[in-house]
Phi, psi and omega in degrees: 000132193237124190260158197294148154324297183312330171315298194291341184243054137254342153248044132277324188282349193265309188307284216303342172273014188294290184319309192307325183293319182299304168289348160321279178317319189263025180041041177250048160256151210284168188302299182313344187254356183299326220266140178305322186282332170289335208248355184271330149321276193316297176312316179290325164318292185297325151270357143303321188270000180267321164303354175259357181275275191268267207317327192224089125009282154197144153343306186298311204298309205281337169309299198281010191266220169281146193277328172291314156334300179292333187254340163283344166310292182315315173300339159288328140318288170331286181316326196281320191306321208247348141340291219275338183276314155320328164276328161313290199258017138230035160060027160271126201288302164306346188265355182264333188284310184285334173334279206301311176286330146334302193266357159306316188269000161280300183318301188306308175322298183275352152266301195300330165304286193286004155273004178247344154317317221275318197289329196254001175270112155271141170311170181284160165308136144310135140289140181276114177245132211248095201256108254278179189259153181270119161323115169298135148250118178292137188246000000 
C-alpha cells in the first residue's frame, strides 16, 4: 500500500503522539510532561493537525465523499472532542486514554479509505492509435 503525502505526515504526527502516550505511560517523559493535561495538550496538538492533514482533505471533497466514512470519522472526532475537554478539565488518565485510541482508529480509518480511493482511480485508458492500412502494391 503506497501511501498519499498526507498519509505519511498524519502518521508521523500520530506515531508520534503514540510514543508520547507510551512514555506517558511507563513515566519516562520528562517532569514537565508528567502532569495528564501537559503531555494530554501535546496529544490532542498533534491530533488535530493529523485530522487537518489527512482526515479532512477539503470541506468540499468530504460533504461530497462517502457518507458512512463521513459520519463515522464525525463520530470519532466528536468522541476525541469530548474525551479531550474531560481530560482538561479533571485531569483524567482515562479520557487521555479514549484521545489516544480515538485518534488511532481515525487515523487508520482514513489511510485505508484513502488508499482505497487511490486503489479505485483508474488511469485514463491508452489510447489505441489505429494507423490506416497502406494500399498494396502489386508488381
Amino acid at each position: 500500500m503506497k501511501l498519499q503525502k498526507r498519509d505519511l505526515v498524519a502518521t508521523g504526527l500520530v506515531a508520534t503522539a503514540g510514543v508520547i502516550y507510551l512514555l506517558w505511560l511507563l513515566d519516562s517523559v520528562p517532569t514537565a510532561m508528567s502532569d495528564v493535561r501537559t503531555t494530554g495538550s501535546l496529544i490532542l496538538a498533534l491530533g488535530f493537525a493529523a485530522s487537518a492533514t489527512a482526515v479532512v482533505p477539503t470541506f468540499d471533497q468530504l460533504l461530497r465523499g462517502n457518507r458512512v466514512y463521513l459520519a463515522v470519522t464525525s463520530l470519532l472526532g466528536l468522541v476525541a472532542l469530548i474525551a479531550g475537554v474531560v481530560m482538561l478539565v479533571e485531569a483524567s488518565e482515562t479520557a487521555l486514554a479514549v484521545v489516544m485510541v480515538a485518534m488511532v482508529a481515525m487515523w487508520l480509518i482514513a489511510t485505508i479509505h484513502h488508499s482505497l480511493q487511490a486503489q479505485t482511480r483508474s488511469p485514463k485508458p491508452a489510447q489505441r492509435v489505429v494507423e490506416p492500412e497502406r494500399p498494396r502494391v502489386h508488381a
